[in-house]
C-alpha positions, -999 to 999 in steps of 0.1 A, spaced: 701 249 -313 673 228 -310 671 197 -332 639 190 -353 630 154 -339 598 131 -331 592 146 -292 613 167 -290 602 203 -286 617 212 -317 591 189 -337 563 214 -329 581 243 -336 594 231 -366 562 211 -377 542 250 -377 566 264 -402 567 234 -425 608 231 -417 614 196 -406 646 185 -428 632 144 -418 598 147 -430 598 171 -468 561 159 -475 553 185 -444 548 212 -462 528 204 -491 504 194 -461 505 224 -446 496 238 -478 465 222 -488 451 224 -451 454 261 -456 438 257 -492 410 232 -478 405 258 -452 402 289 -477 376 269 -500 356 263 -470 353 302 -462 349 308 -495 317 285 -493 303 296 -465 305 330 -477 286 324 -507 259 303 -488 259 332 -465 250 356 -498 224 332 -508 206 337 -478 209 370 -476 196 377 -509 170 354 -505 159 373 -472 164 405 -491 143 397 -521 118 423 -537 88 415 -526 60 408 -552 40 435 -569 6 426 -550 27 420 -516 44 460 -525 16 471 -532 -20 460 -519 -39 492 -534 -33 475 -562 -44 447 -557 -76 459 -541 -87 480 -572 -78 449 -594 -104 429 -574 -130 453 -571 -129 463 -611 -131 429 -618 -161 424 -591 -176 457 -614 -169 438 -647 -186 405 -643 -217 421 -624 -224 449 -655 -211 417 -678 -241 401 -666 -266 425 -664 -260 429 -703 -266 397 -712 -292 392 -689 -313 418 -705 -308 407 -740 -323 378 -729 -352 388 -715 -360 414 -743 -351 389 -768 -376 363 -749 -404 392 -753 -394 396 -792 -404 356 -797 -442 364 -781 -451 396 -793 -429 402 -831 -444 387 -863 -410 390 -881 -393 362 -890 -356 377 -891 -368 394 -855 -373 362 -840 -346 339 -855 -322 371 -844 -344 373 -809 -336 332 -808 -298 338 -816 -292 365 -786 -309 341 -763 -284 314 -775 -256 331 -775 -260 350 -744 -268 319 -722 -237 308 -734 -219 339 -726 -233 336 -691 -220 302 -685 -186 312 -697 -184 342 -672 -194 323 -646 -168 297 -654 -139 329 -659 -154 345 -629 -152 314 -604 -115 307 -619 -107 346 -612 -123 340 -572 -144 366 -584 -181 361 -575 -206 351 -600 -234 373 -619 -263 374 -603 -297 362 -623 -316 393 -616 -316 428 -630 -313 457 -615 -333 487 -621 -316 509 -648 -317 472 -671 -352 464 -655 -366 501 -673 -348 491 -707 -373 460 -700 -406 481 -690 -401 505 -716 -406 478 -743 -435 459 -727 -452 496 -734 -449 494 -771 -478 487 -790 -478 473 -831 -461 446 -844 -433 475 -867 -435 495 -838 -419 466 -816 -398 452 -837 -382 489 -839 -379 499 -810 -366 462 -797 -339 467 -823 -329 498 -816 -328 486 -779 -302 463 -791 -283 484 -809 -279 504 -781 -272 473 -753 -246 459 -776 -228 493 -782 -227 498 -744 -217 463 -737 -186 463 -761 -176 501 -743 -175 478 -712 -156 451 -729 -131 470 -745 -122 492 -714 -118 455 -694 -97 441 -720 -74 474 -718 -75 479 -684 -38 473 -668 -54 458 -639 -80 434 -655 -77 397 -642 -63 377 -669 -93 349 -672 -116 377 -671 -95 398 -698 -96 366 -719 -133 367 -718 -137 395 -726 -114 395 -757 -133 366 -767 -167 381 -766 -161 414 -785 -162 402 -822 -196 384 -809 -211 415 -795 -203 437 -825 -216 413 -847 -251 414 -832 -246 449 -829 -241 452 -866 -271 426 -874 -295 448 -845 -288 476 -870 -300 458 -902 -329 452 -884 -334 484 -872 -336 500 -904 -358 470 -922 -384 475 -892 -383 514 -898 -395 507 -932 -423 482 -928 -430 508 -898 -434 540 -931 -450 510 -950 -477 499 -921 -484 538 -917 -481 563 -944 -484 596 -939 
């Protein structure tokens, strides 16, 4: 039998079972080599999860799906252009009300549109820029441009301030369609969204004052000519 002893062949043997009867603390070394080893494995393995999950990850929803994202940008190209156009064209009717109406409540209402709807055009520029979205443009197009023309042909003070009312009335109740379908829409850009929320109480109220109007300038209209 071979004896367990410092160079002799027996250490080595002896030394991989954890056996030598001249060294006891052996083993226990043995022991936590094996556990150091084991903790390092178990390490690796979870930095080799890590990684995997990380190359696994879901994409995002714009990354999964780019149709998405595509429609998202071109409603909210479709918003701020039409958001535009209806401001614009309260303006430029409400600039026409302050030369041609006598009224007094027409023209501090005419003055308050133009107010308010400069303001409103700053502010969607400002959303529209933050959303990379581009910006209104300053002219309008032909279906707002006939809304224009058609009251430049209306002749009488009661007559005008009617029909510039009722042109209001009806601008405002399409603009807050548009509004409210934006602010719903599952797509809509958040900044834009916002603006929109924070527009419609200021549309319906001029909505609701255009009608006041409407129906005071209807009866100094009867008044001005009786039947």
């Amino acid at each position: 039998m071979v004896e367990c002893g410092t160079g002799s062949p027996g250490w080595r043997s002896n030394l991989m079972v954890g056996c030598c009867p001249e060294d006891p603390s052996m083993p226990r070394i043995l022991l936590m080599s094996a556990a150091s080893m084991a903790a390092l494995a178990v390490v690796a393995c979870g930095d080799n999860m890590s990684a995997n999950a990380e190359l696994t990850a879901p994409p995002t929803e714009t990354a999964a799906n780019p149709a998405a994202a595509e429609t998202a940008a071109r409603e909210a190209q479709d918003f701020v252009s039409a958001a535009g156009q209806a401001s614009l064209v309260e303006i430029r009717t409400s600039e026409m009300a302050l030369e041609k109406s006598t009224s007094p409540d027409v023209k501090a209402f005419a003055q308050m549109l133009i107010d308010n709807h400069k303001a409103a055009i700053d502010k969607l520029k400002a959303a529209a820029s933050s959303a990379s979205v581009a910006a209104p443009i300053d002219v309008l197009d032909d279906f707002h441009m006939r809304r224009v023309n058609d009251l430049v042909e209306t002749d009488g003070d009661a007559d005008f301030d009617a029909d510039y009312a009722a042109l209001q009335v009806d601008a405002h109740a399409d603009a807050i369609k548009l509004f409210e379908g934006y602010s719903k829409d599952t797509n809509a850009t958040a900044q834009l969204k916002s603006y929109a929320d924070e527009m419609l109480p200021t549309l319906q109220a001029h909505k609701a004052k255009a009608e006041k109007i409407r129906e005071l300038a209807k009866k100094a209209g009867k008044s001005a000519n009786p039947s």
